[in-house]
N, C-alpha and C positions, 0 to 999 in steps of 0.2 A: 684464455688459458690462465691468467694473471691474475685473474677475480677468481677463478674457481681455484688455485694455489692458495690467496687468501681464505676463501672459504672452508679449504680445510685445517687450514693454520687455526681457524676462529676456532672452529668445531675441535679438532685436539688439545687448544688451548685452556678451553671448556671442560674438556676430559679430563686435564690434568689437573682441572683443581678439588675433583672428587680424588685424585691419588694424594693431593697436598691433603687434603682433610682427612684420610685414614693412613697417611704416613706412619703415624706413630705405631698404628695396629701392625701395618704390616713390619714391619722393626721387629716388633715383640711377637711376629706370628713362627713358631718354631717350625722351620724348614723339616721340609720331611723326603725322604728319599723315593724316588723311583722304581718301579720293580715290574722285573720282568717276569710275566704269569707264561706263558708258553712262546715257542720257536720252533722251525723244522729241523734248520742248521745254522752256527753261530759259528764268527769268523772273529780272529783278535789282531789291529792295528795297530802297532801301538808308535810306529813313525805318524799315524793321523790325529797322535794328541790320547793316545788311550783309548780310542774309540773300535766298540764291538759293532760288527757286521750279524745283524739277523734278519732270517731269511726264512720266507713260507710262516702263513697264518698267523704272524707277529700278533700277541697282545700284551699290551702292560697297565700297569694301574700306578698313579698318583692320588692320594687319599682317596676318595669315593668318584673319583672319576677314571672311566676303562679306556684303552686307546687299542684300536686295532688297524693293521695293514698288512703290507703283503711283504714289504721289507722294509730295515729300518738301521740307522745310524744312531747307535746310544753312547753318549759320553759320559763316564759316568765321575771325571771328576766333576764336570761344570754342573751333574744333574741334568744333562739337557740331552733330546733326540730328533733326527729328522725323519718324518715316517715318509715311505713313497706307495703310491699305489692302493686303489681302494683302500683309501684311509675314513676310518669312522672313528668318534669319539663320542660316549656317552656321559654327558653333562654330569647329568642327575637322571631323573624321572621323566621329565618330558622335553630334554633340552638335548640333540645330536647334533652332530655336524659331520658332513662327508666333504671330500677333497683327494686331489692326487696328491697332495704334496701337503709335508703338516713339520714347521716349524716349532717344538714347544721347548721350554724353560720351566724346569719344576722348580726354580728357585725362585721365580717371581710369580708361575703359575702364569706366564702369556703362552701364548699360542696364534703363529701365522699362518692360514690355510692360503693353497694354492690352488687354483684350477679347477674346474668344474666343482664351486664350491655349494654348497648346500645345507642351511642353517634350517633345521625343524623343530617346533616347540609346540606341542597340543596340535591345533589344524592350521598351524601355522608352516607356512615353508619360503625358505629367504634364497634367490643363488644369486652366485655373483661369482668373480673372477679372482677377488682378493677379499681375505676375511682376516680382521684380527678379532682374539679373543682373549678378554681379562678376566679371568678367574676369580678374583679377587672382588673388582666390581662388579662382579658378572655383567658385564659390558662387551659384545660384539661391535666392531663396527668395521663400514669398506667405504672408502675415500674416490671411486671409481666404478659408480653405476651396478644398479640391482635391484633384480626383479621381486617382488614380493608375493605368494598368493594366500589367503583366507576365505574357504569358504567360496562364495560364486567371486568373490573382487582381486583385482591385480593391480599391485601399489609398486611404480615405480618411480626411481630416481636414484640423480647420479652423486648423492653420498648420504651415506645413513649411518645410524647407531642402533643396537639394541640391546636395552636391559633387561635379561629374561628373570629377574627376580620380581619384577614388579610391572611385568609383560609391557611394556611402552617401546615402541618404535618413534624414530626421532629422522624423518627425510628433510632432504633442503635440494633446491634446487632443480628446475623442469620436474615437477611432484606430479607424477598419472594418477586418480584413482579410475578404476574402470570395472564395472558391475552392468547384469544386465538391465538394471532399474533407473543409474544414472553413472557419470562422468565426474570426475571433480579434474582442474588443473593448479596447481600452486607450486610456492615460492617454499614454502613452511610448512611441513606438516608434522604432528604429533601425535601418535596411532596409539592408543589404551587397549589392548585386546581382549584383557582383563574384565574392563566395564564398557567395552567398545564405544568407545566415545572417541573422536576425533580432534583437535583443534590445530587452525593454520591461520596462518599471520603471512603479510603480502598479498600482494594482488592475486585472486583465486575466483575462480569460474566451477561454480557445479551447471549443470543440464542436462534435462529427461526430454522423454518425447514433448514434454508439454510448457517447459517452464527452463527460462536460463538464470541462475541468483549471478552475481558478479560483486563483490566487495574486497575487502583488504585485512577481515579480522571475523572469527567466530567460532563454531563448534557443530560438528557435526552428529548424533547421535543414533549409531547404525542400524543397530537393532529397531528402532522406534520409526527410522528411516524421517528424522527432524533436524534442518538445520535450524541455527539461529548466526544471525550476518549480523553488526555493528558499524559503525565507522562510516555511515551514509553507504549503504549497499543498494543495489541495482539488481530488479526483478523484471521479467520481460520473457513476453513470447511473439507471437504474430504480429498480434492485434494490441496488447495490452504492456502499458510500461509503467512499473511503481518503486517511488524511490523513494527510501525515509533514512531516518538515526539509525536505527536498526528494522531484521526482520524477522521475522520467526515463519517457517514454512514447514507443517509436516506432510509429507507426500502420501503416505499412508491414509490420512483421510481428504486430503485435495484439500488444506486450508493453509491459509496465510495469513500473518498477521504482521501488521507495521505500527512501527510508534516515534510518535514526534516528527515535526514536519513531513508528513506525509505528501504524497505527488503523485496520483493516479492519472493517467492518462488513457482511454479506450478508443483510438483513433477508427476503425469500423462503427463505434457507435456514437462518436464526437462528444467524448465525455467525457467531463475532466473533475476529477475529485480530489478536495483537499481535506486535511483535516490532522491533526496530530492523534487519532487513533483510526485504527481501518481493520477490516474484517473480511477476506473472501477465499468463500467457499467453492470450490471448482465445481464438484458433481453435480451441489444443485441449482451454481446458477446464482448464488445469492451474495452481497455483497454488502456490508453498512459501515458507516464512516460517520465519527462523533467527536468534542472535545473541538469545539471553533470549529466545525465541520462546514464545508461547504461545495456545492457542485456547480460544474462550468456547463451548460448545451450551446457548443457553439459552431454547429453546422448552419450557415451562412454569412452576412457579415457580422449581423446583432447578435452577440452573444446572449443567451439568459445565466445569471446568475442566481444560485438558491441557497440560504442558509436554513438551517436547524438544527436543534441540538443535537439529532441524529438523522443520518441519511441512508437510506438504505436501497440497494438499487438487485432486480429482479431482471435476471437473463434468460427468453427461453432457449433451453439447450437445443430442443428439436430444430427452430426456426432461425438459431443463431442470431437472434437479435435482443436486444433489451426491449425488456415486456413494460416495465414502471420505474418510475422511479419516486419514492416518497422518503416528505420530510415531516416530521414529527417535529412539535412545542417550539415555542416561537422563532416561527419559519417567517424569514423576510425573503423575497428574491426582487430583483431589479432587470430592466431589459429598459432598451432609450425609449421602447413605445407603451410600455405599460412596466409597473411595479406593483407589490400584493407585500398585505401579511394576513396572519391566519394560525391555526396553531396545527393543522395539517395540510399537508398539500399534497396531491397524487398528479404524476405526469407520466400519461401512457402515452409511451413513446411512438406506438403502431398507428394510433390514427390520431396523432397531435393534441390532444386534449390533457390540461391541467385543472384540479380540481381542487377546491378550498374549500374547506371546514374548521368551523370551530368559529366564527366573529373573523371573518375574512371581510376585507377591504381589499377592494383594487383601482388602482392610481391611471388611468388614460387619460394623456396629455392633460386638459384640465377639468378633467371630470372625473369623481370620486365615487366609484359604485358599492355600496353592502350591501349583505341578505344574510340569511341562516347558511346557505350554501350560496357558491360560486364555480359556474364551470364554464373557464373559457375551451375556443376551438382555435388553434392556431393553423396556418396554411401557409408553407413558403417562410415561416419564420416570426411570422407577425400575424395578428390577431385577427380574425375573421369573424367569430360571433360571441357573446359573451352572455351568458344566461345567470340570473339571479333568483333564486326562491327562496320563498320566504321573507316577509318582511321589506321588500328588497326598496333599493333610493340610490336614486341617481341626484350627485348635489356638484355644478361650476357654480365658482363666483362672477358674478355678472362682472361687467368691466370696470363700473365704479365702484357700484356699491351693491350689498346684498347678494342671493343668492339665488341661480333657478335650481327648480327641486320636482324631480319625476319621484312618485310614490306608489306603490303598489304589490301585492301579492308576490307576482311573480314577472321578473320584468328581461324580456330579450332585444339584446343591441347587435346592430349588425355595425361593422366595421369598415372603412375605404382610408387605406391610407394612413393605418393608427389613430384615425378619427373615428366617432360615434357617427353612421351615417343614418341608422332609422332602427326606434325605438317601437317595441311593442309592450303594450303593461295589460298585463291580465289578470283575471280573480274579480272575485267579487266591488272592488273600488278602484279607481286609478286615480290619483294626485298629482296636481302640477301647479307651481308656482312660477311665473316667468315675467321676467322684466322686459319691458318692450319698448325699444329704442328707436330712435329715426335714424337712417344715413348721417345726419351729422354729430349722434351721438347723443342726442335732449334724449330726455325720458317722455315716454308717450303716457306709459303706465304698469302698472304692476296684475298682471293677468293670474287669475287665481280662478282654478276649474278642479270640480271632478266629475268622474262618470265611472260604466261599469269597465268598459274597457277602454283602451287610446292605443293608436298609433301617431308614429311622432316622427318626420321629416326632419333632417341638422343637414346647413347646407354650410360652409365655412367659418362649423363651431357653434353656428347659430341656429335657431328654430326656424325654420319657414313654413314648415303644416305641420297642425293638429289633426286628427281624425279623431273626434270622439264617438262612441255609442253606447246610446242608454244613458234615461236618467241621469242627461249630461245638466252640469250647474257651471254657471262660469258668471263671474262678473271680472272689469277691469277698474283697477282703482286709481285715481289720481294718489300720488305720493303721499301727502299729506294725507290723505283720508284714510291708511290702512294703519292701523295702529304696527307699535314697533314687535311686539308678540305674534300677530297675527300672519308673518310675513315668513313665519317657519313651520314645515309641516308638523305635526306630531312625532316624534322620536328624533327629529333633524340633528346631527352630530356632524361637524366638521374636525376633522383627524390630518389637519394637513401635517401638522408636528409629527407623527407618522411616519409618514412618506419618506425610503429611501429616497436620499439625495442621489449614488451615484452608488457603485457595485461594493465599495467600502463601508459602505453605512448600512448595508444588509447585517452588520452583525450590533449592528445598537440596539439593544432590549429596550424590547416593547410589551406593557401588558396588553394579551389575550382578549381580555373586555377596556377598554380606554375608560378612566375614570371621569371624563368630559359627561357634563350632564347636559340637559336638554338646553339649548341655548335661550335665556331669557335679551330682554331688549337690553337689558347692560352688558349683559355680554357679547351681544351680536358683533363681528365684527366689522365695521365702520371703513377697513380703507378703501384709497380712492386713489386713481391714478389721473395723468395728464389728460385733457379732454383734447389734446392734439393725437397723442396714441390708441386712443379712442378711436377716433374717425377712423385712422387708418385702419383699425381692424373691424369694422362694423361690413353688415353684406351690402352688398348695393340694391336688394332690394327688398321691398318688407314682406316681414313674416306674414302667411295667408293662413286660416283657421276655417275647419269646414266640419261643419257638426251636423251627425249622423244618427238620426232614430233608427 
């Protein structure tokens, strides 16, 4: 009770300094008298201070405003009268008010209604239990709760103002609005009837069947049925929570927009979207996010992360689920069993497949695959097969030095365990370059084959079968005998600089094509590790090679 005593203390205080700034007017504004237009019967007091008694169909006028009631108390040294009883006063043109009971002063032009009060202006209509009225400011206001209606909405709260000169309604305090389209609740509201625009300040809640906004600052726009939220607002329904700086949401065609630090979360579709601008469309489903944009998949423990300059994600409405998801221009993402760039990527969500275009590379454990295109299949979260067309090359660094290098047309890897488990190379030629080690780690030789097709056995990273056929070639060379040029296939490019490091470094620009040229022998690179961590990772047993007409 002490805070709402304050609060109307504020709100009069407020008031009074629109009377301090037209003080001087009202001073110099010449008092004008009251007049009484018709009575049934008229009584004279004059032990009650001078005051006439009239009675039946009372009406009187104060400069262009009418007052009617059924009976009334007129004093006419003070200029003032109390009306009782179906009391009406006509503003002007679109401003009345009804009441039992009607306090007024023609010398200052207030006016106090009582009881079953009733403020109407155009299709506007205000009750309440106590109404004052300023004349002067053309200012209404009630200190103790009232109903509002406009139209299909009803605006409650327990203190308001209204200046019907410049149609603004002014609530504070448990603020309802209530429509059959949506709900709003606040602390502050600001009603324009005028250009029906809204704004409230404090913590405030709009919600429709489909969508709840929750912020502390913004504007509503009724007509257009558009809010806009500031001050880090909060959107959310079922399924879906998005939180930014501000938001813009017009209900009317089901879109919403966020900017600056944005925060999408789709927990039915475990999908989290970041990015300082965002875009989504309800009806059709469609959603894109740009500007440092990036997305989270992280249904199970490995999360995938994805950057691009623009993300856009596709819902089908029918099947309720996310259809795709695509990033467009240098698109990096990171996951701990594989990483890619590319300059688009497509992830249909429905049967796990992500797709790379544009100078795609991707990063498994320590094998480097490109082609023209890239389409991994994921299963359970982690990699299952990976297909490369076009041009495609499979390139690890051996463990000390050099590189093995699978080449061919079109090359499919199957996966165990985020490792390369058996390679297929198809098309017209297959290429392979592979260093061949012993258990303790010596180089045996450098194996250099092609043919038309290969399959390719990895058993602990390592190679343990070939399957060639056709017009298979292969020689093995002693170190020293294969020159330093010869030891890299045609186009060979190593992009490890590349390579996201960890989910952070997905947003480090990368060009599209790598300006790395074909590697000559000065450039090859040369390191070499302990020949004791060698061993240890070497298979235990040697690679087998079985060549097939």
């Amino acid at each position: 009770m002490k805070a709402k005593l304050l609060l109307i203390v504020s709100v009069f205080f407020l008031l009074s300094q629109f009377v301090v700034a037209q003080e001087q007017d009202t001073v110099q504004r010449k008092k004008t008298r009251i007049h009484i237009e018709h009575y049934d019967v008229a009584t004279y007091s004059k032990s009650m201070g001078d005051m006439q008694r009239l009675i039946g169909h009372v009406k009187m006028r104060h400069d262009s405003a009418y007052f009617f009631c059924d009976s009334a108390y007129f004093f006419q040294k003070t200029n003032s009268f109390k009306a009782f009883q179906n009391v009406h006063i006509i503003v002007n043109d679109s401003v009345e008010v009804f009441s039992d009971l009607l306090d007024y002063d023609g010398n200052t032009r207030f006016a106090e209604f009582f009881d079953n009060v009733k403020l109407m202006d155009d299709s506007t209509t205000l009750l309440t239990e106590y109404l004052t009225y300023d004349r002067n400011l053309h200012l209404a206001c009630y200190p103790d709760s009232a109903t509002t209606y406009r139209g299909d909405k009803t605006l409650i709260s327990c203190i308001g103002y209204y200046r019907d000169n410049i149609k603004e309604f002014s609530f504070f305090e448990n603020v309802e609005v209530l429509s059959p389209k949506y709900q709003m609740y606040t602390d502050t509201l600001y009603y324009n009837t005028d250009i029906e625009k809204m704004w409230f300040e404090g913590p405030t809640t709009i919600l429709d069947k489909e969508n709840t906004l929750v912020g502390r600052h913004g504007y509503y726009l009724v007509d257009e049925d558009v809010a806009f939220l500031d001050k880090r607002p909060l959107m959310y329904n079922e399924t879906q929570r998005m939180q930014s700086d501000s938001i813009y949401y017009n209900r009317d065609v089901g879109l919403a927009k966020a900017f600056d630090h944005v925060d999408m979360i789709d927990t039915s579709y475990k999908i989290v979207m970041r990015g300082n601008y965002f875009e989504m469309w309800e009806d059709s489903g469609f959603s894109f996010a740009t500007d440092s944009a990036y997305a989270i998949s992280y249904e199970g423990s490995d999360s995938l992360y994805i950057h691009g300059d623009t993300l856009f994600v596709h819902i089908d409405k029918e099947k309720e689920e996310v259809e795709k998801l695509i990033a467009r221009r240098n698109v990096r993402f990171f996951k701990s069993d594989m990483q890619g760039k590319c300059d688009t990527l497509t992830y249909l969500m429905a049967d796990s497949t992500i797709r790379m275009r544009v100078a795609p590379i991707l990063w498994a454990e320590d094998s480097q695959l490109s082609g023209i295109d890239i389409d991994i299949k994921l299963k359970d979260q982690k990699v299952e097969w990976v297909l490369q067309k076009g041009n495609a090359f499979i390139i690890s660094q051996d463990t000390i030095e050099g590189f093995n290098q699978i080449k061919g047309a079109d090359i499919t890897s199957r996966f165990m365990d985020g490792n390369i488990h058996r390679v297929n190379v198809d098309g017209t030629k297959a290429e392979t370059i592979y260093w061949i080690r012993d258990n303790d780690g010596s180089l045996i030789g450098i194996d250099v084959s092609d043919s038309e097709t290969m399959a390719i056995e990895i058993e602990n990273q390592s190679v343990s079968i070939i399957k060639s056929f056709k017009d298979i070639h292969e020689t093995m060379y002693p170190e020293e005998d294969l020159k330093e040029s010869d030891r890299y296939l045609s186009g060979f490019k190593w992009h490890d600089e590349a390579r996201p490091t960890d989910k952070d470094d997905i947003f480090r620009r990368i060009e599209a094509e790598m300006p790395q040229a074909e590697v000559t022998p000065q450039e090859a690179p040369t390191e070499s590790v302990a020949v004791e961590e060698v061993q240890e990772e070497q298979p235990k047993r040697h690679r087998q090679r079985k060549n097939l007409e």
